[in-house]
PDB file of N, CA, C and O in Angstrom:
ATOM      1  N   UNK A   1       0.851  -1.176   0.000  1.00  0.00           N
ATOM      2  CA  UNK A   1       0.000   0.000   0.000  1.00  0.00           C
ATOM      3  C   UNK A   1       0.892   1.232   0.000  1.00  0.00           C
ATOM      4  O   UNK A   1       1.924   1.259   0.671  1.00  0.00           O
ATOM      5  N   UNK A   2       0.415   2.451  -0.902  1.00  0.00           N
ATOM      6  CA  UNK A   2       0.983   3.582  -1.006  1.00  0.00           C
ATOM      7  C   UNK A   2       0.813   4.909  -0.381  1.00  0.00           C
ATOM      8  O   UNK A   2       0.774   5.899  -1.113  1.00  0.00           O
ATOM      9  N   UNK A   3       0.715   5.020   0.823  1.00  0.00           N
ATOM     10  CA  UNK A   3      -0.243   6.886   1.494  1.00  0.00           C
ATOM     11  C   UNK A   3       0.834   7.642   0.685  1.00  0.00           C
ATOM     12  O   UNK A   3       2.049   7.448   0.712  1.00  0.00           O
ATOM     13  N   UNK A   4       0.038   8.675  -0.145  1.00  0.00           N
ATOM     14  CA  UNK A   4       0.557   9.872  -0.824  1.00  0.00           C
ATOM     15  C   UNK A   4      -0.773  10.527  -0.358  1.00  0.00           C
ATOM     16  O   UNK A   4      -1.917  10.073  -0.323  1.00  0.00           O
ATOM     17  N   UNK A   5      -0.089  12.154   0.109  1.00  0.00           N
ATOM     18  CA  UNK A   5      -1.180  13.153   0.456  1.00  0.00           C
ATOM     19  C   UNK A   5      -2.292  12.932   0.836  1.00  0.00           C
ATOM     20  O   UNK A   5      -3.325  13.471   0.439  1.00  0.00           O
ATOM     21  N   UNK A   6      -2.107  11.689   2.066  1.00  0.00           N
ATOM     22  CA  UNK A   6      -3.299  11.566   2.785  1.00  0.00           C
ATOM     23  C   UNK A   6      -4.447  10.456   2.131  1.00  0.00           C
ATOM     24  O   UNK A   6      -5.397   9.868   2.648  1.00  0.00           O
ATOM     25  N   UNK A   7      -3.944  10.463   0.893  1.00  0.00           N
ATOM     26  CA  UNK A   7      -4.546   8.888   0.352  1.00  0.00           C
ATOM     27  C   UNK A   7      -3.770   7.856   0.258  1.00  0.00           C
ATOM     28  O   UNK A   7      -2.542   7.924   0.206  1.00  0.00           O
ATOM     29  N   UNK A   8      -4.721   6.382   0.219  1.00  0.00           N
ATOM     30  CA  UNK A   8      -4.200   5.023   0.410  1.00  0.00           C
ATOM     31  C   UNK A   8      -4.104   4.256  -1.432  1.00  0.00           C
ATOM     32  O   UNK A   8      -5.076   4.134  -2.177  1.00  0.00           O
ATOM     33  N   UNK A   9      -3.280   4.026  -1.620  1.00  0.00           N
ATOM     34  CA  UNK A   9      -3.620   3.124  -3.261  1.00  0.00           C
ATOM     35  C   UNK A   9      -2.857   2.173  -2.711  1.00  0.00           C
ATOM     36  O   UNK A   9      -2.182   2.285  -1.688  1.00  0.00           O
ATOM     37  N   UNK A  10      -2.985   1.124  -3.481  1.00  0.00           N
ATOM     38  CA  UNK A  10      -2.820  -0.753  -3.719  1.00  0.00           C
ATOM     39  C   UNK A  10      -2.613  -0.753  -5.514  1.00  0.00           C
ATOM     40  O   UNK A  10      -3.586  -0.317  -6.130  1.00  0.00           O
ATOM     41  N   UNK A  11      -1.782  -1.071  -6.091  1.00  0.00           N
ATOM     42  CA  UNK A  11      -1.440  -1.382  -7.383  1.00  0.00           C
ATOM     43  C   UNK A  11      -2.537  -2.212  -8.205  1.00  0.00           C
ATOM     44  O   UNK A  11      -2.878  -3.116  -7.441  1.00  0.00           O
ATOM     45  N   UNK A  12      -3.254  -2.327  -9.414  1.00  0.00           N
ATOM     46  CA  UNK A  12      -4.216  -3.035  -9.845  1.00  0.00           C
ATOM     47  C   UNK A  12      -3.919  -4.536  -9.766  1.00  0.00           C
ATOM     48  O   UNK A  12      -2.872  -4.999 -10.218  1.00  0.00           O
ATOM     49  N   UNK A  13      -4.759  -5.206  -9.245  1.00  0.00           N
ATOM     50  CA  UNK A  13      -4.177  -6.832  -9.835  1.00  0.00           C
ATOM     51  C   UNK A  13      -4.700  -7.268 -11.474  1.00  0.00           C
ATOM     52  O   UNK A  13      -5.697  -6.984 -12.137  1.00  0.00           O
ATOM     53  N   UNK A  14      -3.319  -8.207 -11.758  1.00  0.00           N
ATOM     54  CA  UNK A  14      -2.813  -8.765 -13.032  1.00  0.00           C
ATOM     55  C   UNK A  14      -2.573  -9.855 -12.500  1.00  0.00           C
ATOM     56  O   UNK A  14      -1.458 -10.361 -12.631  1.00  0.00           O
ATOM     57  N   UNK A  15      -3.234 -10.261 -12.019  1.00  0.00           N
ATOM     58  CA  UNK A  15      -2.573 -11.915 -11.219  1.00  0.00           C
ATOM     59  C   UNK A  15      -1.147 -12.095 -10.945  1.00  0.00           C
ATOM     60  O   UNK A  15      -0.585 -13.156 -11.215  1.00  0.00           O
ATOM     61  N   UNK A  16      -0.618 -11.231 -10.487  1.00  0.00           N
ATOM     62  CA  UNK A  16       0.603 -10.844 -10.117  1.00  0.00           C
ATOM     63  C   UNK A  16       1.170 -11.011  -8.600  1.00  0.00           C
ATOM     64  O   UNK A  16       2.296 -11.355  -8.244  1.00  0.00           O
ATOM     65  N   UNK A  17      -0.118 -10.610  -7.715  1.00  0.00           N
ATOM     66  CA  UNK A  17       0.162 -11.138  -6.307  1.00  0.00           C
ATOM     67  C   UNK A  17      -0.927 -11.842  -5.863  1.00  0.00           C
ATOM     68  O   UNK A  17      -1.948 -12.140  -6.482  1.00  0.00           O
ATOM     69  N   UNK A  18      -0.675 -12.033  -4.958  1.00  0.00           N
ATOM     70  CA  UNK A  18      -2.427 -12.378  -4.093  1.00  0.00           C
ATOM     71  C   UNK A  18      -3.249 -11.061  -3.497  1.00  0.00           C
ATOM     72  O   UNK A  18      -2.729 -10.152  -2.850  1.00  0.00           O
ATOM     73  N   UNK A  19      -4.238 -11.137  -3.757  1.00  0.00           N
ATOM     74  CA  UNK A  19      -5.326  -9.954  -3.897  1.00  0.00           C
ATOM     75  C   UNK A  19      -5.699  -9.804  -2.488  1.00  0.00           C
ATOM     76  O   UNK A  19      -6.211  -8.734  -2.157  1.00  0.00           O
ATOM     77  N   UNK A  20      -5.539 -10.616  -1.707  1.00  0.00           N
ATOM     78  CA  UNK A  20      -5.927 -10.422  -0.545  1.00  0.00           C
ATOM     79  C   UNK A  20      -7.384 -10.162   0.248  1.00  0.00           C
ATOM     80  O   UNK A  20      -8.142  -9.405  -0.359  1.00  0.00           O
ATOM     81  N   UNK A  21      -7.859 -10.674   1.486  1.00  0.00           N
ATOM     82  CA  UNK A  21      -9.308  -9.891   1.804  1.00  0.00           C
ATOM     83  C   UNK A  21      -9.307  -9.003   2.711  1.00  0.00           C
ATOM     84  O   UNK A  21     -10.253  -8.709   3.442  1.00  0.00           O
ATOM     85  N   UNK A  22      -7.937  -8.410   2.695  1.00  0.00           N
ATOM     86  CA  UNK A  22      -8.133  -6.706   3.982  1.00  0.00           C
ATOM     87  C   UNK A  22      -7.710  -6.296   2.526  1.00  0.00           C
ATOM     88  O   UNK A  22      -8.126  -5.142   2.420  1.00  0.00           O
ATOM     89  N   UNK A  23      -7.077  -6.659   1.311  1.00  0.00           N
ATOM     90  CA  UNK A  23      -7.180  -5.284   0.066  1.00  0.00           C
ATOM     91  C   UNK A  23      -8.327  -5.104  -0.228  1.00  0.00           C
ATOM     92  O   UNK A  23      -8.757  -3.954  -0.150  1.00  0.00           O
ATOM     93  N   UNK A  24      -9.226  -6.205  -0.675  1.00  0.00           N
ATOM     94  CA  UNK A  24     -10.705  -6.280  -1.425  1.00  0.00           C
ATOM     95  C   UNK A  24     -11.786  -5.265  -0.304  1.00  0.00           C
ATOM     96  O   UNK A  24     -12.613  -4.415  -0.634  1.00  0.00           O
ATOM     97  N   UNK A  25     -11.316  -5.841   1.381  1.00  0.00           N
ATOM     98  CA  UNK A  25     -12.352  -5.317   1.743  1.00  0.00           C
ATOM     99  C   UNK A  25     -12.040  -3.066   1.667  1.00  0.00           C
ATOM    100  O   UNK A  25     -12.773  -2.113   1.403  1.00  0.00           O
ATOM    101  N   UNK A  26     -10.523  -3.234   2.085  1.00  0.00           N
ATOM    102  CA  UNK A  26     -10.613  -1.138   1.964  1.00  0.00           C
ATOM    103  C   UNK A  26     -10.808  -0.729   0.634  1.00  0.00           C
ATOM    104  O   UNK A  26     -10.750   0.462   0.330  1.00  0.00           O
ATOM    105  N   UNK A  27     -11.077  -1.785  -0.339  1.00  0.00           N
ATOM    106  CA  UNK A  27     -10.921  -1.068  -1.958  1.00  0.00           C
ATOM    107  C   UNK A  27     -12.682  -1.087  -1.727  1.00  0.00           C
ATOM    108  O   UNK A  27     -13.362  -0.221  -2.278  1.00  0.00           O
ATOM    109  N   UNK A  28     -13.250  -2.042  -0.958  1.00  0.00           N
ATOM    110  CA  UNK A  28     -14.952  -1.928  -0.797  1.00  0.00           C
ATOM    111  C   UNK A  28     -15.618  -0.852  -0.299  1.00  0.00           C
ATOM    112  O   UNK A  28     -16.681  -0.334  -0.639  1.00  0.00           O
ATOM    113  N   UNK A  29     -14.822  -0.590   0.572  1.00  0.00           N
ATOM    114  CA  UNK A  29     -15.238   0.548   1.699  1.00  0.00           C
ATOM    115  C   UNK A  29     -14.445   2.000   1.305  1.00  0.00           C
ATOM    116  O   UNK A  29     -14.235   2.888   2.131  1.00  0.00           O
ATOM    117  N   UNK A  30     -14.143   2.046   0.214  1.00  0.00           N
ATOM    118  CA  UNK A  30     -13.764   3.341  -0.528  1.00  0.00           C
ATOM    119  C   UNK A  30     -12.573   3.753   0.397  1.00  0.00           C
ATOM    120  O   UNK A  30     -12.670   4.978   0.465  1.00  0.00           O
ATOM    121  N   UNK A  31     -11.462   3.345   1.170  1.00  0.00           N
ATOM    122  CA  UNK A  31     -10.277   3.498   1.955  1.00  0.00           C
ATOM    123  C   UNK A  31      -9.503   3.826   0.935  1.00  0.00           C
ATOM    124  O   UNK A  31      -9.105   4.955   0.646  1.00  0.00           O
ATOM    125  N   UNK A  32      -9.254   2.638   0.292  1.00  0.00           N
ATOM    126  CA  UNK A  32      -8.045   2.509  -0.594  1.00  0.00           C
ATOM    127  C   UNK A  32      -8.840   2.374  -2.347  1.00  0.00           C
ATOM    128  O   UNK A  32      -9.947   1.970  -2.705  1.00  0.00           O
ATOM    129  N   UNK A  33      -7.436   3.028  -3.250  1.00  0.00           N
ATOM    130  CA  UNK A  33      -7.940   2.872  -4.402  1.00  0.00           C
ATOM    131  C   UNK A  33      -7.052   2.194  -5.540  1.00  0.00           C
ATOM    132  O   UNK A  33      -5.936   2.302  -5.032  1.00  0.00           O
ATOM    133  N   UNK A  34      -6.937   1.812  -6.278  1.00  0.00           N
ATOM    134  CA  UNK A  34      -6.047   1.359  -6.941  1.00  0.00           C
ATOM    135  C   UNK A  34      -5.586   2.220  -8.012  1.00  0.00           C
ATOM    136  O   UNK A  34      -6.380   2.847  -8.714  1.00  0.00           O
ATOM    137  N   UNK A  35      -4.261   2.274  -8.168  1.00  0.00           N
ATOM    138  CA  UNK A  35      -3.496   3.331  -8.954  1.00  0.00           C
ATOM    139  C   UNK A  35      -2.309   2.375  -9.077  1.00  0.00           C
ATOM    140  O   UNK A  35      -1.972   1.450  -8.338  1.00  0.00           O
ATOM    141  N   UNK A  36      -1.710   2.885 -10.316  1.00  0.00           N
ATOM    142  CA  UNK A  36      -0.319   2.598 -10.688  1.00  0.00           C
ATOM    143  C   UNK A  36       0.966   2.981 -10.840  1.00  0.00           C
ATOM    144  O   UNK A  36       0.993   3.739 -11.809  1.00  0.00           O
ATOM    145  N   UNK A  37       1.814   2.876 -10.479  1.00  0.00           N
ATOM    146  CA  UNK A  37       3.065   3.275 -10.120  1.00  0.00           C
ATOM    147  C   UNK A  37       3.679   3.251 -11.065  1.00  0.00           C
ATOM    148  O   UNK A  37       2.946   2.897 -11.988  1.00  0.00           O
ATOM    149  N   UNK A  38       4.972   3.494 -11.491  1.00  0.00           N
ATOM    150  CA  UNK A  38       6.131   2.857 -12.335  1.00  0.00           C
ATOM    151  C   UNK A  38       7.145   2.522 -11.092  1.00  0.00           C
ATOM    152  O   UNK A  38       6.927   2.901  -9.941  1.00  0.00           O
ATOM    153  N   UNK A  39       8.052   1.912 -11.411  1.00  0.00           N
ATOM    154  CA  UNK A  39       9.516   1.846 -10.049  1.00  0.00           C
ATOM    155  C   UNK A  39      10.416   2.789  -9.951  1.00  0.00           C
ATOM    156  O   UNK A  39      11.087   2.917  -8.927  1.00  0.00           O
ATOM    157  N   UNK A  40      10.595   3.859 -11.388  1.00  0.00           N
ATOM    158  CA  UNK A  40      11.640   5.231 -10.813  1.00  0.00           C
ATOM    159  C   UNK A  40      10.212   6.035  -9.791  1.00  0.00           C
ATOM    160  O   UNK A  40      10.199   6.213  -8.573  1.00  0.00           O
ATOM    161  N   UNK A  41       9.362   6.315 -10.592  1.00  0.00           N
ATOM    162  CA  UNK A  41       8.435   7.773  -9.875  1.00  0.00           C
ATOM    163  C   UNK A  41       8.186   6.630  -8.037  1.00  0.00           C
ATOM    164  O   UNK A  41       8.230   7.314  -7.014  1.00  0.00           O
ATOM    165  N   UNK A  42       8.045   5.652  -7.920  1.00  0.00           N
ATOM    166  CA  UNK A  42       8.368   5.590  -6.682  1.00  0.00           C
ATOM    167  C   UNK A  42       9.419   5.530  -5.743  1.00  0.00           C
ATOM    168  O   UNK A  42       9.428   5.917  -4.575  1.00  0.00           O
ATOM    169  N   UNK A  43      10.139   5.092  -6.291  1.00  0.00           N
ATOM    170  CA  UNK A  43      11.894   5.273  -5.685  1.00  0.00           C
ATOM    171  C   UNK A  43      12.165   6.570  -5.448  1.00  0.00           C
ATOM    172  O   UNK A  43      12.583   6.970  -4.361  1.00  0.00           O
ATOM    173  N   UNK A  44      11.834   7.687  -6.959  1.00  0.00           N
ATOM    174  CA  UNK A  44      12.277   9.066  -6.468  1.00  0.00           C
ATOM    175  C   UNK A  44      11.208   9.903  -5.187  1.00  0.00           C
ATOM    176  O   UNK A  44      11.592  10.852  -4.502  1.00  0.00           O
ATOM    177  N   UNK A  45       9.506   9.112  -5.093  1.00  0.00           N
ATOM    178  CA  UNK A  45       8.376   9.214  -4.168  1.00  0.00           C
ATOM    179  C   UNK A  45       9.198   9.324  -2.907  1.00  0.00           C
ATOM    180  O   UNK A  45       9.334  10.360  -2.255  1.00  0.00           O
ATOM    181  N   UNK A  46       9.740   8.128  -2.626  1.00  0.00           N
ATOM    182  CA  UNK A  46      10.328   7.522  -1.564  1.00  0.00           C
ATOM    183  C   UNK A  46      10.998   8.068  -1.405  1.00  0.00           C
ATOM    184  O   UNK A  46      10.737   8.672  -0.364  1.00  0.00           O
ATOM    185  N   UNK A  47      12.475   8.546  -2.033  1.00  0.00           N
ATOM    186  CA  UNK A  47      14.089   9.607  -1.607  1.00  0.00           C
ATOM    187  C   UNK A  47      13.491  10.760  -1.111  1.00  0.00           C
ATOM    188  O   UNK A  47      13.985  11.401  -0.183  1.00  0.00           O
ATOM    189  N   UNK A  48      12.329  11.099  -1.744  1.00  0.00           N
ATOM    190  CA  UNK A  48      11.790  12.679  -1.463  1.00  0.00           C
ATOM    191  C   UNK A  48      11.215  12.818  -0.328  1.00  0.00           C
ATOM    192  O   UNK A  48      10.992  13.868   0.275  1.00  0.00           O
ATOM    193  N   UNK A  49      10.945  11.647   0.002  1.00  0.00           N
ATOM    194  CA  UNK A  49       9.678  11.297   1.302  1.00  0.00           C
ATOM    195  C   UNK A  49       8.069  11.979   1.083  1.00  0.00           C
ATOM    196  O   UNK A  49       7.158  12.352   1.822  1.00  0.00           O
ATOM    197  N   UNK A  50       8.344  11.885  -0.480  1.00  0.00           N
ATOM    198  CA  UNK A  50       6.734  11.746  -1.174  1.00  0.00           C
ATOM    199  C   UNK A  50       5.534  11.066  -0.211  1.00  0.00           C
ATOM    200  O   UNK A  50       4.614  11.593   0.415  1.00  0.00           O
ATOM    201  N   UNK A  51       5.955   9.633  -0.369  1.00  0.00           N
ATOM    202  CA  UNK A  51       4.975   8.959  -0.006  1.00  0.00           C
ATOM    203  C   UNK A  51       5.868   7.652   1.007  1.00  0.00           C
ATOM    204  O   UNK A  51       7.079   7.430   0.998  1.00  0.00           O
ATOM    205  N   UNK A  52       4.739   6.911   1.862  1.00  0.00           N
ATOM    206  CA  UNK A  52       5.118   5.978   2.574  1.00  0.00           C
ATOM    207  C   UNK A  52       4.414   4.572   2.049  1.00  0.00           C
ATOM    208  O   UNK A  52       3.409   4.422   1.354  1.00  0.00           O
ATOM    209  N   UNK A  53       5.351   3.554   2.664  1.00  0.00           N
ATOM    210  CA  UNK A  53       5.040   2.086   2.198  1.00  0.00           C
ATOM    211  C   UNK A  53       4.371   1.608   2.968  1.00  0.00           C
ATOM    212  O   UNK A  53       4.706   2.099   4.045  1.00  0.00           O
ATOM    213  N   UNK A  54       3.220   0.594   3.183  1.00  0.00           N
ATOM    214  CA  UNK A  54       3.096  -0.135   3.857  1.00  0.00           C
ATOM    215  C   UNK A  54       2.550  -2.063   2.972  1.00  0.00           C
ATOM    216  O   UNK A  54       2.588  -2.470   1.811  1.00  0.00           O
ATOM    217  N   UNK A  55       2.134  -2.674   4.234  1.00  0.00           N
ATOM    218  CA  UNK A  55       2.440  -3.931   3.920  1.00  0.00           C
ATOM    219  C   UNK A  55       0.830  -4.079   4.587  1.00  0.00           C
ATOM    220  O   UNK A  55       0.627  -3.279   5.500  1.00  0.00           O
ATOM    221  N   UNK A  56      -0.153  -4.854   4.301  1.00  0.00           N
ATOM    222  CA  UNK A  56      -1.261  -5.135   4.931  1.00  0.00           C
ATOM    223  C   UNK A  56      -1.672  -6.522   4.776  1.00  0.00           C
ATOM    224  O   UNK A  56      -1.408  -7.049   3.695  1.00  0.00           O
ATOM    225  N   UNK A  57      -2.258  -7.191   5.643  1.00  0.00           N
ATOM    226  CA  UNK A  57      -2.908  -8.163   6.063  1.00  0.00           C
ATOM    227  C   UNK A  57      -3.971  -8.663   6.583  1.00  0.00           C
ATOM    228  O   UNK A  57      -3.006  -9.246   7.079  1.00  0.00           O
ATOM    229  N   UNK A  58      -4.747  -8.972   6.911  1.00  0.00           N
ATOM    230  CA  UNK A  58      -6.061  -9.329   7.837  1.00  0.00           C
ATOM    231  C   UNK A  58      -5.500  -9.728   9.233  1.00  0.00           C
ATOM    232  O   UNK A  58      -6.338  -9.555  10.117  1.00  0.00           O
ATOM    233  N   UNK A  59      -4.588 -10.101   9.565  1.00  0.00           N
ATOM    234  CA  UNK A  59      -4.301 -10.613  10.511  1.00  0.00           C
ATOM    235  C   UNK A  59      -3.026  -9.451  11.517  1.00  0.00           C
ATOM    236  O   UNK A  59      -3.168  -9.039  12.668  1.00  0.00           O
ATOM    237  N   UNK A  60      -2.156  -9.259  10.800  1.00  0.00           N
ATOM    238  CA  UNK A  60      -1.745  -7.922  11.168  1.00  0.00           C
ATOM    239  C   UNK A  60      -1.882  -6.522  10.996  1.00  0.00           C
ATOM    240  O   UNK A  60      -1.418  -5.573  11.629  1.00  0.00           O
ATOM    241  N   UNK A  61      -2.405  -6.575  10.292  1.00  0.00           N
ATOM    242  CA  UNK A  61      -3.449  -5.138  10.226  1.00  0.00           C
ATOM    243  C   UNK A  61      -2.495  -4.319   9.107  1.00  0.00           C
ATOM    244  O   UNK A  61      -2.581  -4.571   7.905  1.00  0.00           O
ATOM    245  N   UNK A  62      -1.486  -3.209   9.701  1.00  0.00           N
ATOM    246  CA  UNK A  62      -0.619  -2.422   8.827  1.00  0.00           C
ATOM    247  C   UNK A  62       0.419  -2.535   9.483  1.00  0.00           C
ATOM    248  O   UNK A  62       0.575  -2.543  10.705  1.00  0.00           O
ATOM    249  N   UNK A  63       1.260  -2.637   8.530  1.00  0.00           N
ATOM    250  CA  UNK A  63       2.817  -2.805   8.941  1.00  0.00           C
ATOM    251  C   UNK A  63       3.741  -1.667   8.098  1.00  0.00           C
ATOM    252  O   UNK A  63       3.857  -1.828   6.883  1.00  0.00           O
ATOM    253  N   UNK A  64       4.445  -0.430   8.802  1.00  0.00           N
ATOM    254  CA  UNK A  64       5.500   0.372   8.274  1.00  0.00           C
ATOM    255  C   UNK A  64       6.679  -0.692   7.330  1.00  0.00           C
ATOM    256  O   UNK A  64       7.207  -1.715   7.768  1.00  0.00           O
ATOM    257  N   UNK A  65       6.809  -0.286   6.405  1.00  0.00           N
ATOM    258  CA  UNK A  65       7.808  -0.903   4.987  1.00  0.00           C
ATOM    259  C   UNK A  65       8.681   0.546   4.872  1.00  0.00           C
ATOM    260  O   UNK A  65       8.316   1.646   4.458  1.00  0.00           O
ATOM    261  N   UNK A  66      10.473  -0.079   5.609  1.00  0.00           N
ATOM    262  CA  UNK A  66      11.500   1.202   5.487  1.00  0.00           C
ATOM    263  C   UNK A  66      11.995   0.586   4.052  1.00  0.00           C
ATOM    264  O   UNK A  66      11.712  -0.590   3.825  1.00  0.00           O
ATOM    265  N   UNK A  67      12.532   1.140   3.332  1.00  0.00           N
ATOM    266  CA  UNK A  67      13.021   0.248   1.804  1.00  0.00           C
ATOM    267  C   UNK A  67      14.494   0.722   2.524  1.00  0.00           C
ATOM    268  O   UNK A  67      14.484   1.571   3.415  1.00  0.00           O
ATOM    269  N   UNK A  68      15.650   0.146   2.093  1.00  0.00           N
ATOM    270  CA  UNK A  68      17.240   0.134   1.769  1.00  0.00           C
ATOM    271  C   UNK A  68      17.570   0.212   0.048  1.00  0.00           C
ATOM    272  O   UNK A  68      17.909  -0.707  -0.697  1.00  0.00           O
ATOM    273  N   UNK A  69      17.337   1.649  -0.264  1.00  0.00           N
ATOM    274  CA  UNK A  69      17.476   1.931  -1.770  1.00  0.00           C
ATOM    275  C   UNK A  69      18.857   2.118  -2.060  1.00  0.00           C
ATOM    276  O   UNK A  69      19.219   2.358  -3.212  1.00  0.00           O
TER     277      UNK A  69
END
């Protein structure tokens, strides 16, 4: 998950990861939205302290993601 300016995005699925049911349910409940990234505009997101990472689950809820770029 991506917070930029106070909003939440999750990348679209392409059967690429597992979709998860804490993504399905905040993409239900209008929390989170899906948007797409490239890997420079987030790397340079990230150096700038644009935006923050996180990691989500049903079971642990939200987890802070520091990257080592």
């Amino acid at each position: 998950v991506i917070e930029e300016d106070g909003k939440w995005y999750t990348p679209s699925y392409k059967d690429d990861f597992l979709k998860g049911c804490m993504r399905d349910y905040l993409i239900d409940s209008d929390k989170l939205v899906e948007k797409d990234f490239n890997k420079n505009e987030l790397i340079y997101k990230y150096h700038n302290n644009e935006i923050r990472l996180f990691l989500i689950n049903s079971l642990r809820e939200v987890a802070d993601v520091h990257l080592c770029l």
